[in-house]
Structures are given as structure tokens and as C-alpha cells.
DRENMI-740092 format. One line per field, with one value per residue (C-alpha): chain; z negated, x negated, y. Coordinates in nm, 3 decimals. Layout:
<atoms>
cadena	A;... $
w	Z;... $
u	X;... $
v	Y;... $
</atoms>
This chain:
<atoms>
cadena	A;A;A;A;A;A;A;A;A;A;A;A;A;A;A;A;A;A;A;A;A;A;A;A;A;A;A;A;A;A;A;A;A;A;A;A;A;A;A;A;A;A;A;A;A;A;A;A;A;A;A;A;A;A;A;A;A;A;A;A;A;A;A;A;A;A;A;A;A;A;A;A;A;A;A;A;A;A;A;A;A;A;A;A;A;A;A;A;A;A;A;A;A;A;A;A;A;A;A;A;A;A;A;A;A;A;A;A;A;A;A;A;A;A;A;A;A;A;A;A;A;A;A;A;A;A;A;A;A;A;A;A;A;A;A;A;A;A;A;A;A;A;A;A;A;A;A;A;A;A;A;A;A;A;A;A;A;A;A;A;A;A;A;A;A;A;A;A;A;A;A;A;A;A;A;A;A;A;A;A;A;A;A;A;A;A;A;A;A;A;A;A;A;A;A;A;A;A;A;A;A;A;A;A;A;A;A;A;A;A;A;A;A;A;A;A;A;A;A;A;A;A;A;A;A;A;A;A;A;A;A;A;A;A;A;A;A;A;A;A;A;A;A;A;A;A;A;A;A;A;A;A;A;A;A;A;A;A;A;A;A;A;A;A;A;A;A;A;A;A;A;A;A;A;A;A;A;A;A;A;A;A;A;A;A;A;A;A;A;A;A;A;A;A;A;A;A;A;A;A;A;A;A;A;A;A;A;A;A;A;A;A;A;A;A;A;A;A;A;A;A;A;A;A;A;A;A;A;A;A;A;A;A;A;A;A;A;A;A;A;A;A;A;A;A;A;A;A;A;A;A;A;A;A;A;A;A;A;A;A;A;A;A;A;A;A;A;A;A;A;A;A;A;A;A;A;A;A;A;A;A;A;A;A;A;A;A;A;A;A;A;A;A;A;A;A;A;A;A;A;A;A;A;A;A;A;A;A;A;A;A;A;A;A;A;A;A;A;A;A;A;A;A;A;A;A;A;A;A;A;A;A;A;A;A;A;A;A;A;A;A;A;A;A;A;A;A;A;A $
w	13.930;14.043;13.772;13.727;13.876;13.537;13.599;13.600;13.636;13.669;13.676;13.645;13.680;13.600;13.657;13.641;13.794;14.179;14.120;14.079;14.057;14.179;14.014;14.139;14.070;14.218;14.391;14.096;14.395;14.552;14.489;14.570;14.606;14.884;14.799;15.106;15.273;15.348;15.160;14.858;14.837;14.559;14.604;14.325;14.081;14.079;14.033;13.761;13.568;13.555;13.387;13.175;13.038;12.980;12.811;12.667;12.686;12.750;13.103;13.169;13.339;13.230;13.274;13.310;13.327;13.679;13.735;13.667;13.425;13.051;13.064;13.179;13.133;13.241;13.201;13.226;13.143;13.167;13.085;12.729;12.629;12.754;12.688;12.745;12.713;12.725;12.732;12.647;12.856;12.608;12.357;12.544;12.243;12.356;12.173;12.290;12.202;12.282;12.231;12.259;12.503;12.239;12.195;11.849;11.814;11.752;11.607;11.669;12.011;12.231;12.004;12.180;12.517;12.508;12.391;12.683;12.958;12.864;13.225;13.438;13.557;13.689;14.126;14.322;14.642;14.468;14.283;14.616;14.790;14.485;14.509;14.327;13.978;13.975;14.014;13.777;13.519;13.578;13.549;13.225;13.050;13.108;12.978;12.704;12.802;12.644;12.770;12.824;12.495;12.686;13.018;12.843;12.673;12.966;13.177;12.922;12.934;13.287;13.306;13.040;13.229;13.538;13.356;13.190;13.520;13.671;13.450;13.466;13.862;13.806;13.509;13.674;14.007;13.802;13.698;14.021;14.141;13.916;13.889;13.612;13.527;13.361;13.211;12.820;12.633;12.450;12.641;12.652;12.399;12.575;12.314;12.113;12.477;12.536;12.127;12.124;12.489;12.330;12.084;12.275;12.483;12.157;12.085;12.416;12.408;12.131;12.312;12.576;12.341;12.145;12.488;12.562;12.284;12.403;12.740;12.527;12.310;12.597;12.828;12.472;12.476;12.846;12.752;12.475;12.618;12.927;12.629;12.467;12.870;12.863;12.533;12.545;12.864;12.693;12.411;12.658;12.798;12.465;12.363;12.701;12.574;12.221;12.217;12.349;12.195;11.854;11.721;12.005;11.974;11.605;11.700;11.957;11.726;11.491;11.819;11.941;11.555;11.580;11.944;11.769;11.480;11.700;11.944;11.674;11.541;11.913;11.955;11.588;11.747;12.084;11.839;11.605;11.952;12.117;11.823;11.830;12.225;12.211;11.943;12.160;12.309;12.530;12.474;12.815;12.948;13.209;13.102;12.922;13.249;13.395;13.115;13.176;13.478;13.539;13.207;13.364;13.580;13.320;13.066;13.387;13.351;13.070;13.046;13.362;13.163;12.835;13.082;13.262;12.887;12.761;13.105;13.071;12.733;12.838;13.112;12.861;12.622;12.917;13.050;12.686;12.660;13.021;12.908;12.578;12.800;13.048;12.711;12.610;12.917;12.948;12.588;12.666;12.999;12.796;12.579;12.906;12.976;12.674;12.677;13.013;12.897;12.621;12.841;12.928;13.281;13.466;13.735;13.690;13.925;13.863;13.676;13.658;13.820;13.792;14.158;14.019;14.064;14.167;14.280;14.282;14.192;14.488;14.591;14.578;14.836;15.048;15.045;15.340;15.298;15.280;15.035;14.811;14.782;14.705;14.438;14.316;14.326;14.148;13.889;13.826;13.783;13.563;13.295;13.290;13.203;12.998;13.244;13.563;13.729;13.939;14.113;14.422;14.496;14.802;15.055;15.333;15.342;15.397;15.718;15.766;15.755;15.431;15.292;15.350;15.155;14.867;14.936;14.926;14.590;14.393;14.487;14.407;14.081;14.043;13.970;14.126;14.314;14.327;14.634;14.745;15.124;15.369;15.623;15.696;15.851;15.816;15.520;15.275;15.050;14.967;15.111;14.886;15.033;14.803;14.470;14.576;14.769;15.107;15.316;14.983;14.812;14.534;14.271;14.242;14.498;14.496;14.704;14.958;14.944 $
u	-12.738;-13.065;-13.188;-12.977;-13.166;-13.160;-12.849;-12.416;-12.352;-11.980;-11.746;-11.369;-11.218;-10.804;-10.627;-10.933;-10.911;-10.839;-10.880;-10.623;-10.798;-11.168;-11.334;-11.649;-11.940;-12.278;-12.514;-12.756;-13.015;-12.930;-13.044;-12.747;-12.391;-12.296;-11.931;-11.781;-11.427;-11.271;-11.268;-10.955;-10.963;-11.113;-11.527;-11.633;-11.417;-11.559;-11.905;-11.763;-11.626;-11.986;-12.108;-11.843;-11.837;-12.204;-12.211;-11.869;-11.622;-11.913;-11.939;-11.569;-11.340;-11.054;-10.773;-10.937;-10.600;-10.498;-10.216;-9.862;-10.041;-10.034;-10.406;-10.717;-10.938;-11.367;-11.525;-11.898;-12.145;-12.474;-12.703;-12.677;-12.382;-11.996;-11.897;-11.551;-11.373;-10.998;-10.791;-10.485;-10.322;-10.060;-10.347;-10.682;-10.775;-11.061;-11.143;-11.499;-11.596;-11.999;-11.971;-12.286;-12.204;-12.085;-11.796;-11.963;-11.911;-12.162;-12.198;-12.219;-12.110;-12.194;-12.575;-12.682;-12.527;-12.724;-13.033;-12.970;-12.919;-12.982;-12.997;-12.749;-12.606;-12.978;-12.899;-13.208;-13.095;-12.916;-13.264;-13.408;-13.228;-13.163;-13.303;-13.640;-13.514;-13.273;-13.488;-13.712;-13.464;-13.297;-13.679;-13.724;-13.361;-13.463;-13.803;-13.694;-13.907;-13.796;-13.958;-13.721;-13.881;-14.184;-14.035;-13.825;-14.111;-14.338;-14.075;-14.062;-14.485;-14.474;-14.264;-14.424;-14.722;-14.611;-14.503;-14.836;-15.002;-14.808;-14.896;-15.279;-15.268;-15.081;-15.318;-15.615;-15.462;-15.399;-15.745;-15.926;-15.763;-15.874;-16.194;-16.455;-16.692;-17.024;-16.972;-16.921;-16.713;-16.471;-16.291;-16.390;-16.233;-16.055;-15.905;-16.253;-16.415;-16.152;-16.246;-16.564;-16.588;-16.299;-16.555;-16.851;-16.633;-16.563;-16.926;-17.011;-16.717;-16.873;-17.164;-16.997;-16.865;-17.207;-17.333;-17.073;-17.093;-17.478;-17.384;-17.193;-17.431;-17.713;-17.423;-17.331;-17.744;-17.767;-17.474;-17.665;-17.990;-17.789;-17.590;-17.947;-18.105;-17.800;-17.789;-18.211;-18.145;-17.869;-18.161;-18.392;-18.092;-18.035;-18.403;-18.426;-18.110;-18.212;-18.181;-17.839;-17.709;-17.905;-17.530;-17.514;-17.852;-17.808;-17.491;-17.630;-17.925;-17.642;-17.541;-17.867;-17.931;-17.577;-17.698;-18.042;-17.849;-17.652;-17.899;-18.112;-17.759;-17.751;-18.133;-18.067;-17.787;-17.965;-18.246;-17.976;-17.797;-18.123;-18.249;-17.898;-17.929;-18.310;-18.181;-17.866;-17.825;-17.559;-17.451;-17.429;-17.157;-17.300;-17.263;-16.927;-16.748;-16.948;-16.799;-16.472;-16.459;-16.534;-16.382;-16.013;-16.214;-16.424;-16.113;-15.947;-16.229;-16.251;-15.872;-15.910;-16.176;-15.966;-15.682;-15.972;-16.083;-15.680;-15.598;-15.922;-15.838;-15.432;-15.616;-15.807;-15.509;-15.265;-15.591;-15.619;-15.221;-15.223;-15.489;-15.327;-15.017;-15.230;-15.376;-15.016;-14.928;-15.214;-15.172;-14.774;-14.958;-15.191;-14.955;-14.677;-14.976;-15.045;-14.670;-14.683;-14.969;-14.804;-14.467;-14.351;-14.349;-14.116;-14.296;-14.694;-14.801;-14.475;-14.522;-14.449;-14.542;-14.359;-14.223;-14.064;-14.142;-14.471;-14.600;-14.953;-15.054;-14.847;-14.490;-14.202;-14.015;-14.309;-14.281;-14.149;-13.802;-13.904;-14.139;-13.903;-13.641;-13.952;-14.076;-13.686;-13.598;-13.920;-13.781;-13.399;-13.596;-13.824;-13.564;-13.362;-13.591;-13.364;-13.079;-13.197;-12.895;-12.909;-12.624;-12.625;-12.317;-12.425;-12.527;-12.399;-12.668;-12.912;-12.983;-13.076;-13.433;-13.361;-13.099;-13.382;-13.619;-13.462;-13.302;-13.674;-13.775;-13.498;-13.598;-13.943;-13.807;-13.579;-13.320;-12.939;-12.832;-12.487;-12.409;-12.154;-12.115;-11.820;-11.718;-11.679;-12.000;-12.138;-12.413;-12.096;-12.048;-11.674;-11.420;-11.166;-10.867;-10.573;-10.758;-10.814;-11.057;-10.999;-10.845;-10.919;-10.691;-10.863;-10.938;-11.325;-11.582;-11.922;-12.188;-12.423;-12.782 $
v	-1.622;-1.442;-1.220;-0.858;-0.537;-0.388;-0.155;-0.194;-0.580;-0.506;-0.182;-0.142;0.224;0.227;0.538;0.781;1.107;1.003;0.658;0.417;0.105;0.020;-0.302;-0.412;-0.690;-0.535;-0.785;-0.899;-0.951;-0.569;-0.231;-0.037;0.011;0.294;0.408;0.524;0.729;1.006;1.328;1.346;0.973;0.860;0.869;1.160;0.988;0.704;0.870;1.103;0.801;0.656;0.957;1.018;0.664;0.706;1.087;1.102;1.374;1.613;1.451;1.425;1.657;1.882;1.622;1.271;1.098;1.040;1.277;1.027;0.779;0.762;0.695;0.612;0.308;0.237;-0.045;-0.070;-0.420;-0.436;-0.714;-0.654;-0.469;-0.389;-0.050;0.027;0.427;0.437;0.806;0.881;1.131;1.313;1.369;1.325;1.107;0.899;0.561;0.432;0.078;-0.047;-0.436;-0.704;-0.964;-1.205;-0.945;-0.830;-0.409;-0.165;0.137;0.495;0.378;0.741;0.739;0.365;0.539;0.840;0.640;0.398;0.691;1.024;1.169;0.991;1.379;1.411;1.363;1.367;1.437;1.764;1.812;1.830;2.072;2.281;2.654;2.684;2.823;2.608;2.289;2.466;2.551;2.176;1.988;2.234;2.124;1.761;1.726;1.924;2.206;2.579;2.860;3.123;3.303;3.265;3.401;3.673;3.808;3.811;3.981;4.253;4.249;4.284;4.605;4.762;4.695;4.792;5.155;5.120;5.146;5.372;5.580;5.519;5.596;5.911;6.062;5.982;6.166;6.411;6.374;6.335;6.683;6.898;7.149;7.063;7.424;7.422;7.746;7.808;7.635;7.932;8.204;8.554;8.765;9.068;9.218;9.247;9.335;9.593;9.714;9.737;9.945;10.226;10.260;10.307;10.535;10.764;10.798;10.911;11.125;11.261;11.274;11.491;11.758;11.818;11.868;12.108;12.323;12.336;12.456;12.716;12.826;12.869;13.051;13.318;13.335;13.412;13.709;13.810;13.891;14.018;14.250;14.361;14.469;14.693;14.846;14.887;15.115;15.308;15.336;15.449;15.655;15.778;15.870;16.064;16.226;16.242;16.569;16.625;16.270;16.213;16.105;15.838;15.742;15.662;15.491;15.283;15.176;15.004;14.835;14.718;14.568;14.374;14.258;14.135;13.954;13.779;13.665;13.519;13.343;13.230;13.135;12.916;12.771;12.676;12.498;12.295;12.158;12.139;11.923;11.726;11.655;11.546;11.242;11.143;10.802;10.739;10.335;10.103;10.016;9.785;9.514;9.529;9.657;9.326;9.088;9.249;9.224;8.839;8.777;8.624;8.386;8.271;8.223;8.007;7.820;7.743;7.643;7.389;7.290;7.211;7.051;6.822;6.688;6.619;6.478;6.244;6.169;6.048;5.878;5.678;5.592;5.498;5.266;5.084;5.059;4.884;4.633;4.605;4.487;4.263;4.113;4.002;3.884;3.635;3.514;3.468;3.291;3.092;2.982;2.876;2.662;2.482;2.394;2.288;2.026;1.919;1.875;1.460;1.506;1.199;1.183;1.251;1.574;1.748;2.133;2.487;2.788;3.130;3.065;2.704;2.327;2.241;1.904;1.845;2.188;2.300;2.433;2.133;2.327;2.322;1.964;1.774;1.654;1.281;1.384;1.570;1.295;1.054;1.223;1.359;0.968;0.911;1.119;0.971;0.639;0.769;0.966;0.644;0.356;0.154;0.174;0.210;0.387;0.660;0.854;1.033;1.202;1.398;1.063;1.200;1.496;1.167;1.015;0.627;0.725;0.896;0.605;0.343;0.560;0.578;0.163;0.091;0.298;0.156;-0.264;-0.154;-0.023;-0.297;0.017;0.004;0.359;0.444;0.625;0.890;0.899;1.086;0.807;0.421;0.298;-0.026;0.130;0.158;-0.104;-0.039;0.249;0.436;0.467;0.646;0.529;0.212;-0.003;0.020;-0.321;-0.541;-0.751;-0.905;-0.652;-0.782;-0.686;-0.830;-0.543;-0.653;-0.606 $
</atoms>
């Protein structure tokens, strides 16, 4: 016997799922086993009995047992040990044995199975036509790569940033649109304008009524002198009449002297308000009826003014809380990164970006398809380097170009693919018919290269 490709040397499935029987010895010298059929007859069981016999019960379905049978039995031997898994249908109790070739068992049976394959699930023609966060989020869970605290928290960055500068352009619109005055700082007091003008209004009111009482005095002078003309004539009147009218004469002497004491009260009074006139100063109002009167637009002014500075000031806190935010960001950034270096990549060139899976620095989905199923192949070889198994359960989404692609990558990698095709061309190296192997008597079935 040539020597063994380094995968399953021989696999016997009894009563699994859809599968009734299916023992087969794969070609030490080939690369590949393509399990072939028609839908509902048998194909995905076989793969799922693979996995589960590898992972355990975390890889096995619902209700193993095929449905009828009191249980189900896998056996799978490699080139160093024989690891068989039997179930029992009314319990689900599973007994797994892991025996050396010399029949010798070993312990913590499932711990040397996950040690051997710890990605057999991993499909790459699934990886490969996976959506982007999906690959990403699959490529993360299997290089043991967490950053969903990272992503989380950025997320939360990112609208807070986003707020952050929404706010920023709307301040500093805000900003941009209003008036800035060169004009003093404080508004004009109107209530201490409007003061200090009633009081320079009741001084010149006073003002008015000394110069009233003025007018006064000068008009009672103006009768007096008017009075003393008439009474001197009735004294010349009276001395021409002396005479006949000594009585009135005498009489109208006591008149005249009352006339002459009251002019001279009137002629003292004339020189007091004269006096008080010649020292009156009447107080501008210029220049308060001025500041009143541009003292509105001014305090407007001044108010924009106060708005402009607080609006500038909000403008200036919202622009240090959005950098504050971008700072986060690229520290949560910086940090994705230095994870993303210290990551085990399988296959050197993979990564991260926040789109998904990059290869080379550049989108995997921008990849050609030949290229993604390289490099996804690449991959399945590369998490499984003990056992090199991989499982495709989706071969009939591959064409021959495709098939011989991935043929090609397992020889080179001296790896065995298990392959899940619809249909009964020549590339299948056993049909399922019913559970069984299709048109084959013997229960052992070596595969072709």
C-alpha cells in the first residue's frame, strides 16, 4: 500500500440520519472522494456524520438516529487512530471510544478529536460565496479573533461623532449668519437716560416759571408807571383845581404815594428776577434726545453681539467634543489593528477591514471566483493540519474547472476532500441511493483517484 494522504483511511456510517449503510476505503494514492445522488437520498448525512464523529454532539443533529433504528453507529480510522461514536436512539446516550491502531483506548476521547480537527465545519466553497460579514464574522470565530467589544464600541464612537458633528455644522451656521458690531460693549441704560432727562426737564421747568414771574413783574411795572401818568395828571388836574378840590387834591396825594411805594416794590422786584435770570442756565438736551434716540439699536447690538460670543463659544465646545470622539475612534482603530497583527492568519494575506475579508490588502469579494475558492481551500487545509480533511457540501455550485482546482490543491497538500455533489456523473466516486450506495453489493468501496 502506497503511503495514506494524511486524512480518513476508512469510514463506516450505520443507521445515521438518512443513511442506512455507507462503508468506504478511500484511495491511499487519491485526493478525494466526490459523494454523489439525488436530493433526500442520503448525501448530507454522510457529510454530517463526519463532523459529528469529529466534534461530538455539538456537531450532530436533533435526532441522529435514523428514523426506525434503535441506533446509530460511525466509524472513522486514520493512520493513527480508530475512533468510533455509537447512539442510542431511546436515550441519545452517546458512548465515544478513540483507540490506537493496536486496539489500545485513549483518553478524553472528544479532547485528542478536537486537537486533531478543530475546524472540520469550516466549507470553503460556502466561505466563498458567503456575504462579506459573514465570511468576516466566520474567519474572526476561527482564528479566534474577538472584536465585537472593539466593533461595539466604535459603533457607539461613530454616532456620537456623527451627532458631534452635526452639531458643529449647525453652531457654526448659526455662527456664520449672524452680525458682529464694533460698538461698546454694555447696553445703554434707558431707565437712567429716561432719569436723568425728567430731571433736567424739572430744572428748566423751573427755569420757565422764574422767567414767568419776570414777565409778570415787568408787565405790574409797565401798569404801574402807566397808573402814576394817570394819577400825576389828576395831580396836575387837581392843583389847577386846587382851589375848588383841595379835599381831592389831598386825597389824591395819598394815592400818588401808594402808586410810588408800589412801583419801587415793583422796580425791587424787576432787579431780584433780573439778577435771578442773568445767572440761569438752561441744561442740553442734545445729546440725551441723541442717546435716546439710537439707544434700541445700540442695545440690539450689543445683544447680537453677546449671542455671536455664546454661539462661538458652543461652536468651540461641540468642535473639541467631535475631536474628542474622532480621538476614540482611532484609538478603538489602533487598537483593531494591533489585534489584527497579532491574529494567526490560515492563510498568509488574509485580514480585516470594516467592509469584511480582505486578501492582500484588498476586498475577498472582489476576488475572482477561481481565486476565492483558491485561497478559501487554502484555508480548510490550513486550520486542519493534523487531519487534513476538508468537506464541501455544496459541489454542485462547482464546475469541472472549479472541481479540478480544488482536486489539484488537495494532491499538492497531500489533504483528502470530501465532496457533496447533486447527480450521477462520472466525477462521483459513489451514489446514495435510499441510504445506501448506489448499484453496490459489497459493503466496502475503495475511491478512485
Amino acid at each position: 500500500m502506497s503511503e495514506s494522504n494524511g486524512g480518513i483511511v476508512r469510514l463506516e456510517i450505520k443507521n445515521y440520519m438518512g443513511v442506512e449503510l455507507f462503508v468506504i476505503v478511500p484511495d491511499p494514492n487519491g485526493n478525494y472522494v466526490v459523494i454523489g445522488g439525488m436530493n433526500g437520498q442520503g448525501k448530507s448525512s454522510v457529510m454530517k456524520a463526519i463532523q459529528a464523529i469529529i466534534e461530538g454532539m455539538k456537531g450532530a443533529p436533533p435526532q441522529p438516529v435514523r428514523e426506525g433504528c434503535d441506533y446509530s453507529e460511525i466509524l472513522l480510522e486514520t493512520d493513527e487512530i480508530i475512533v468510533t461514536q455509537k447512539i442510542t436512539a431511546k436515550t441519545k446516550r452517546v458512548q465515544l471510544v478513540v483507540s490506537a491502531k493496536d486496539g489500545k483506548r485513549l483518553r478524553s476521547p472528544q479532547a485528542i478529536l478536537d486537537n486533531l480537527m478543530a475546524h472540520l465545519s469550516f466549507d470553503p466553497v460556502a466561505f466563498g460565496r458567503m456575504p462579506s460579514k459573514d465570511q468576516a464574522d466566520q474567519l474572526r470565530d476561527l482564528v479566534g479573533l474577538d472584536l465585537s467589544d472593539l466593533d461595539n464600541e466604535r459603533a457607539v464612537l461613530y454616532e456620537d461623532r456623527t451627532i458631534a458633528g452635526r452639531e458643529v455644522k449647525r453652531v457654526k451656521g448659526s455662527l456664520e449668519s449672524m452680525p458682529k458690531h464694533k460698538i461698546e460693549r454694555d447696553e445703554i441704560d434707558i431707565a437712567a437716560v429716561s432719569e436723568e432727562m425728567q430731571k433736567r426737564q424739572m430744572q428748566n421747568a423751573g427755569n420757565d416759571k422764574v422767567r414767568e414771574r419776570l414777565k409778570a413783574s415787568r408787565d405790574g411795572e409797565a401798569q404801574a408807571a402807566e397808573y402814576l401818568k394817570v394819577k400825576q395828571g389828576d395831580v396836575d388836574q387837581a392843583v389847577r383845581e386846587l382851589k375848588y378840590a383841595q379835599e381831592k387834591l389831598e386825597k389824591t396825594k395819598g394815592y400818588s404815594v401808594h402808586a410810588a411805594t408800589e412801583l419801587g416794590k415793583k422796580k425791587e422786584a424787576v432787579e431780584a428776577y433780573e439778577t435771578q435770570a442773568g445767572r440761569l442756565v438752561d441744561l442740553d438736551l442734545s445729546d440725551l434726545q441723541a442717546k435716546m434716540a439710537s439707544a434700541e439699536e445700540h442695545n440690539v447690538k450689543v445683544r447680537e453681539n453677546e449671542l455671536f460670543q455664546k454661539t462661538r463659544s458652543e461652536l468651540h465646545a461641540a468642535e473639541r467634543k467631535h475631536e474628542g470622539f474622532q480621538t476614540k475612534i482611532h484609538k478603538v482603530d489602533e487598537e483593531r489593528e494591533r489585534r489584527l497583527a497579532a491574529a494567526e492568519f490560515p492563510v498568509e494575506g488574509l485580514g480585516f477591514d470594516e467592509n469584511g475579508v480582505t486578501m492582500q490588502g484588498l476586498p475577498f469579494e472582489q476576488a475572482s471566483d477561481a481565486e476565492k475558492l483558491r485561497v478559501s481551500v487554502a484555508m480548510g487545509l490550513a486550520l486542519n493540519p493534523k487531519l487534513k480533511v476538508i468537506l464541501v457540501r455544496d459541489g454542485s455550485l462547482l464546475d469541472d474547472k472549479s472541481l479540478s482546482l480544488v482536486y489539484e490543491m488537495a494532491k499538492a497538500a497531500k489533504a483528502h476532500v470530501w465532496i457533496e455533489r447533486v447527480g450521477e456523473g462520472k466525477e462521483c466516486t459513489v451514489i446514495m441511493e435510499e441510504g445506501r450506495i448506489k448499484n453496490i453489493e459489497a459493503e466496502v468501496v475503495e475511491s478512485q483517484e
